[in-house]
N, C-alpha and C positions, 0 to 999 in steps of 0.2 A: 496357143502353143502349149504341149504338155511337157512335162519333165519328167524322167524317169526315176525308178529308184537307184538306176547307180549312178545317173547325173549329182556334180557337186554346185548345191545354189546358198551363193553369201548374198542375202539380203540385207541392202543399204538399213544401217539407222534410223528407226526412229518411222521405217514404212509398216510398221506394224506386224509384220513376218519372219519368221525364226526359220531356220531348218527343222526338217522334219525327220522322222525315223522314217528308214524303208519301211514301204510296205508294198504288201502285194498288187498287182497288178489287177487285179480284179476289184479290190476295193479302191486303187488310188484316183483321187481328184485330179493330180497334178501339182495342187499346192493346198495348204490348209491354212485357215484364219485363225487366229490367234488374237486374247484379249490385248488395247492396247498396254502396252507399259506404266506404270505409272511413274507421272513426274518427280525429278528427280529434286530433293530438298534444297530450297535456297536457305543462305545462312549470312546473316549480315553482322557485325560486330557493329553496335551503336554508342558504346561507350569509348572501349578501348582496341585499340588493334594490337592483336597479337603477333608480333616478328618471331621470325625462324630463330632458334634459339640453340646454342650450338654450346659442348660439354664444357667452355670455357664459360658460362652466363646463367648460373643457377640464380637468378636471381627471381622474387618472386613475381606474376603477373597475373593481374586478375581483368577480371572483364564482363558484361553483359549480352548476351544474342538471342536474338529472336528465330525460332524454327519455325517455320511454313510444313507443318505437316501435310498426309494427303488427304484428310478430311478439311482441309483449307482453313485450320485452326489455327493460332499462334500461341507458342509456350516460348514463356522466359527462362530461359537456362543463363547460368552463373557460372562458370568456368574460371579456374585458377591453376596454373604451373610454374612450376620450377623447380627450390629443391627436392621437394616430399615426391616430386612427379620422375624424378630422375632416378629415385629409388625405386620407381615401380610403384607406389602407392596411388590410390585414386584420391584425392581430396576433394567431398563435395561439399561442404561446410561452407554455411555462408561466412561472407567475409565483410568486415567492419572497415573500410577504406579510412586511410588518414584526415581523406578529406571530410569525408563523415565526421570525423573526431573533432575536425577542428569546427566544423558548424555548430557539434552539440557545444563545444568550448563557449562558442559565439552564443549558443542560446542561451547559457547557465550565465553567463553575464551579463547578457539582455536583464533576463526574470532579477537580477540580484540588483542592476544599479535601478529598474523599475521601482522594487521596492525600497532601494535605499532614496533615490530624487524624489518623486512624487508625495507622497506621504508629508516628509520635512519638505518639500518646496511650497507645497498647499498652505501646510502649518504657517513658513514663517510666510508668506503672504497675509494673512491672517490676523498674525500678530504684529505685522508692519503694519496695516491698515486700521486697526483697530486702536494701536496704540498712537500712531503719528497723526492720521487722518481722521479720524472718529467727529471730532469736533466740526471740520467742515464737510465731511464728507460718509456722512454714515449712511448713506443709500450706497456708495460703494463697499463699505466693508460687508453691511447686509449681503448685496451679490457676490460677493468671493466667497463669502459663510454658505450660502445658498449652494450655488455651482457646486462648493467640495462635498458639503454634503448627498448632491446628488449624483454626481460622479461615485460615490460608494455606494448608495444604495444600489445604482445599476451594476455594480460590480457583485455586490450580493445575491441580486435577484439573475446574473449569470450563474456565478457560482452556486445557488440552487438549483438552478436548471442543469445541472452538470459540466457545466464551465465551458468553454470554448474550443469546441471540436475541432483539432487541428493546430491551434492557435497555445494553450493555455488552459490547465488543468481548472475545475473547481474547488481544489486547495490555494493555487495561486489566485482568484478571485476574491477568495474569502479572506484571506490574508492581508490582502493588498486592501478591500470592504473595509474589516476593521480597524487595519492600521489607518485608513487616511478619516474614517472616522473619528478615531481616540484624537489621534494629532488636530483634527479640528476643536476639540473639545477641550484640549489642553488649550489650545494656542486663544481659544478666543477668554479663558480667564485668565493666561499670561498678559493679554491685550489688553484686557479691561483691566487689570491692577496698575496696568502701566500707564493707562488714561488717567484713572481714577487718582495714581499719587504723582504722575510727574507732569505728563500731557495736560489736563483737564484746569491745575494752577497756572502752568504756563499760559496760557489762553485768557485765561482771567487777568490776570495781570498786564497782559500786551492788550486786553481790550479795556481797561481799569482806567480813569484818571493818577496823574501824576499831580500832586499837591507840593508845593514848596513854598517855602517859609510860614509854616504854619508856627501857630506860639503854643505849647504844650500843655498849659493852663487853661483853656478852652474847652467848654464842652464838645464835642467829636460829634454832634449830630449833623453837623453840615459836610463835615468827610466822610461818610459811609460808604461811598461810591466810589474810593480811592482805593487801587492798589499800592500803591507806593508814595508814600509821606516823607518829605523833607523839612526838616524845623529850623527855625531859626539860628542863627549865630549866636553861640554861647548854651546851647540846649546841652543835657548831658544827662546820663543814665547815674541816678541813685544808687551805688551799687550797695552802701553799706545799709540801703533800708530794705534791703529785700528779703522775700519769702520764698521756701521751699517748702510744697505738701509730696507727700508720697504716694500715687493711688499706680502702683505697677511702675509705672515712670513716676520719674519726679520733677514736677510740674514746677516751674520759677519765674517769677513777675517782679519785676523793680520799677518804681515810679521815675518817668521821664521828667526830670525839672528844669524850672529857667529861673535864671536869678528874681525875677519880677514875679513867679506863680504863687507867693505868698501862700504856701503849704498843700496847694491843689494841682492835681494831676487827672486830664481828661486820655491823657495816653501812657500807656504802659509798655515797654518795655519785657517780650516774653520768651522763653525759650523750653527745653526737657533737657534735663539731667547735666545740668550747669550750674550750679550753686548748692550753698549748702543752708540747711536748716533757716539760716537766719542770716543773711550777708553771703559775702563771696558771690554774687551775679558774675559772671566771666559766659555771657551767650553774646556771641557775633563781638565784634572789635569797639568792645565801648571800652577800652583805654587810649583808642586813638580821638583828638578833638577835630581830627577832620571828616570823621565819622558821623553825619547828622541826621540819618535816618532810618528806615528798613522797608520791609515788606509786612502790609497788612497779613495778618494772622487768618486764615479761611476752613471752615468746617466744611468742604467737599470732599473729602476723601470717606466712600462708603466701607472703605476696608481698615481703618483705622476708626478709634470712638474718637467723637467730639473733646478738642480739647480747650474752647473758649467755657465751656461750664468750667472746668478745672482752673484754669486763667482767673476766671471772677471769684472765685474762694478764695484763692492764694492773695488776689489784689484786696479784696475784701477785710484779709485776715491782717496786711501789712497795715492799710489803711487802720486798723482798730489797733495795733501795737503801737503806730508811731505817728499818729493823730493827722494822718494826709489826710486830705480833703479828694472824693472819687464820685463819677457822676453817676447816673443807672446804668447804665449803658457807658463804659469805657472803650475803648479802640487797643486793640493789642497788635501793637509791631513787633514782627523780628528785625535785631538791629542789624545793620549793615555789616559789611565790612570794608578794608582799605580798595578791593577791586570795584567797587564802582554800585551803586543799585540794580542798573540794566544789565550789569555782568552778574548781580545776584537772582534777577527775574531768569537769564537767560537758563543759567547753570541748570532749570528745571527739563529745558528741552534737552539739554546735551546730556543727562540724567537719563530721560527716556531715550536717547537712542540709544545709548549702552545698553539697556536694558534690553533695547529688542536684540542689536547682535550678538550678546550672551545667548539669548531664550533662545535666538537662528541657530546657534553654534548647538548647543545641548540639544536641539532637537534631531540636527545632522548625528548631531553621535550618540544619540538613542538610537535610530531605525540603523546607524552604520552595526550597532551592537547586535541587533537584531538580526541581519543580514548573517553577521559572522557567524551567530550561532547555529541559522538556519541550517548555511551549508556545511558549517563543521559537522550540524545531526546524518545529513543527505550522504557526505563521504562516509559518514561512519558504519552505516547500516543498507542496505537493500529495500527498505521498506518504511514505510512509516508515514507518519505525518510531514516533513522535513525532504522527505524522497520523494514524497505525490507532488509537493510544492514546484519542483524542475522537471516532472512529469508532464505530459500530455495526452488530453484524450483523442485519439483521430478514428479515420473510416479505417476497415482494414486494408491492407496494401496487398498487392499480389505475390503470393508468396511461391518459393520455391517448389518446380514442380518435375518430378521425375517422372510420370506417368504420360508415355504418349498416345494414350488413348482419351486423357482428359481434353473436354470439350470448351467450348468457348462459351457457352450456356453456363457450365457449372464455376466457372470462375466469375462471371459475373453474377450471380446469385450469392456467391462468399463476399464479391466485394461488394453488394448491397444492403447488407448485413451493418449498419452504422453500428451497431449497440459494442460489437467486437471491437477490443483494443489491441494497437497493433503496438509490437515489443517496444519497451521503451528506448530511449537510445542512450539517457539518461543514465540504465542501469550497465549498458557496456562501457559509459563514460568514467563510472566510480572505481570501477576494476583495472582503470592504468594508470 
């Protein structure tokens, strides 16, 4: 069938065929072909749907869509309206979503209580174990020492490698590396002082023989093995034969007498800086007479000097002023008090545990101090050491693209690109 030039032809949609201009008769076909059409762009909103929006609802609305060009490529467009859109303005500035805002919130207290728990939680384990446990358990404290120190070393050898892509900058690696370093380092010679002067006598003493009714006139070779000495009925501290030497502290020994020891004293009676020159003894409760013993005297503490040398000069010296009779070898107790001896042996553990939850607490409010300062540097400036810290290094992300001739080839080339940093989110977090 042919069709004329002054015939009128509406070709259905989409059959590949337009009208044509007249033409002569001599050149016409009848109908001519035509390229077909190109598809028409799909357009999806995958984040948010934008509603018809009408002169009462300037409010703002933003969103993401993906365009199906006709090279069958995908660009990310970022679309935002309302009021700036009602004045005619184009807005294409990316937009920083609340929600966004509140993640970064979410991250920058992640990184902060990271370093405030970890660090001090490592420490005071450290120093719990070292100081309460050490005695039966020092293949444990070893492994907690061990473990924290090598959970920082791998934080360092991250944070060399440029820290954790995605994840956690190589400022916050190294930071986090040396803090729970240092706090291991503190916390294991808070631990061992705390073995060494409270922990390490308590042990001794609970594993020590208990001696009672010993006669004070006796030579002490056969109680050496005693931690705690109870003497007879009627025993009682010489106070007015006693001695005081001065070497830093002042060292005080009074000879333990029984009415029967006929001028001879195999146990003394010792304490620091509780008497004077010459008389005045007043260490532990020797004016109560139901007071009849103490705790052997022990040179275990590697953090304090020896103070049984000083003991034997001070005894030594009383013994030549006021003609008592002392063996080579004397026994120095500290005297008791009215609470009890086992309430005197114990007082050493209850001693060290103060001590640790002091050391726990001060350790918490160093790294808390830490923290504060961190992020008071991070809000106050754009840049720095303190800003890379709540920073991140990642791949780069797909950035905003206005060019509909860019291909699918060259965005994936940009985002294989690792070494590129994608904006921090950090720095639009400091600016509200």
């Amino acid at each position: 069938m042919a069709y004329l030039a002054d015939d009128t032809f509406l070709p259905s949609w989409g059959s590949g065929m337009r009208p044509r201009e007249p033409m002569d008769e001599e050149t016409s076909t009848g109908f001519e072909e035509y390229p077909v059409k190109p598809k028409k762009l799909e357009t999806h909103i995958i984040e948010t749907q934008m509603d018809q929006l009408t002169e009462y609802e300037p409010l703002l609305r933003t969103g993401t869509m993906t365009e199906k060009t006709a090279d069958k490529t995908e660009k990310v467009i970022e679309w935002e309206y309302g009021a700036m859109a009602e004045k005619g303005e184009d807005k294409t500035e990316k937009v920083f979503p609340a929600r966004t805002r509140r993640l970064v919130r979410a991250h920058v207290a992640e990184k902060s209580l990271f370093l405030l728990w970890w660090p001090a939680f490592l420490g005071a384990c450290i120093v719990a174990v070292y100081s309460l446990g050490y005695w039966h358990h020092a293949r444990l404290a070893h492994t907690v020492l061990t473990m924290s120190i090598t959970s920082s070393c791998i934080m360092l050898l991250i944070a060399f490698n440029g820290g954790w892509s995605g994840k956690a900058s190589s400022t916050f690696m190294a930071v986090n590396g040396f803090s729970i370093m240092f706090m291991a380092a503190i916390s294991v010679i808070l631990g061992w002082y705390c073995f060494e002067t409270y922990t390490k006598s308590y042990e001794i003493y609970r594993g020590s023989r208990h001696y009672e009714n010993i006669v004070p006139s006796i030579n002490p070779g056969a109680n050496r093995d005693g931690g705690i000495i109870e003497f007879v009925a009627g025993s009682h501290v010489d106070v007015e034969h006693s001695i005081g030497i001065r070497n830093g502290d002042f060292y005080c020994t009074a000879p333990i007498m029984f009415p029967d020891s006929n001028s001879f004293s195999g146990f003394w009676a010792a304490g620091l800086n509780c008497c004077n020159a010459k008389g005045g003894f007043r260490c532990g409760d020797v004016l109560n007479p139901l007071v009849r013993g103490g705790l052997v005297v022990l040179d275990e503490n590697l953090f304090s000097p020896d103070e049984i040398p000083h003991y034997m000069k001070t005894a030594e010296e009383a013994s030549a002023q006021f003609g008592i009779g002392i063996p080579t070898k004397p026994m120095f107790v500290r005297w008791g008090s009215d609470a009890g001896l086992e309430v005197d042996r114990d007082r050493y553990y209850h001693d060290a545990f103060a001590f640790v939850s002091s050391s726990v607490a001060y350790l918490f409010c160093f790294m808390l101090a830490v923290v504060v300062m961190l992020f008071t540097l991070a809000m106050g400036s754009n840049d720095g050491f303190a800003h890379n810290y709540y920073g991140v290094n990642v791949e780069s992300m797909p950035e905003q693209v206005h060019d509909h001739g860019a291909t699918e080839s060259a965005r994936r080339g940009r985002r294989s690109k690792k070494s590129r940093q994608a904006q921090d989110p950090f720095a639009e977090f400091i600016h509200r």
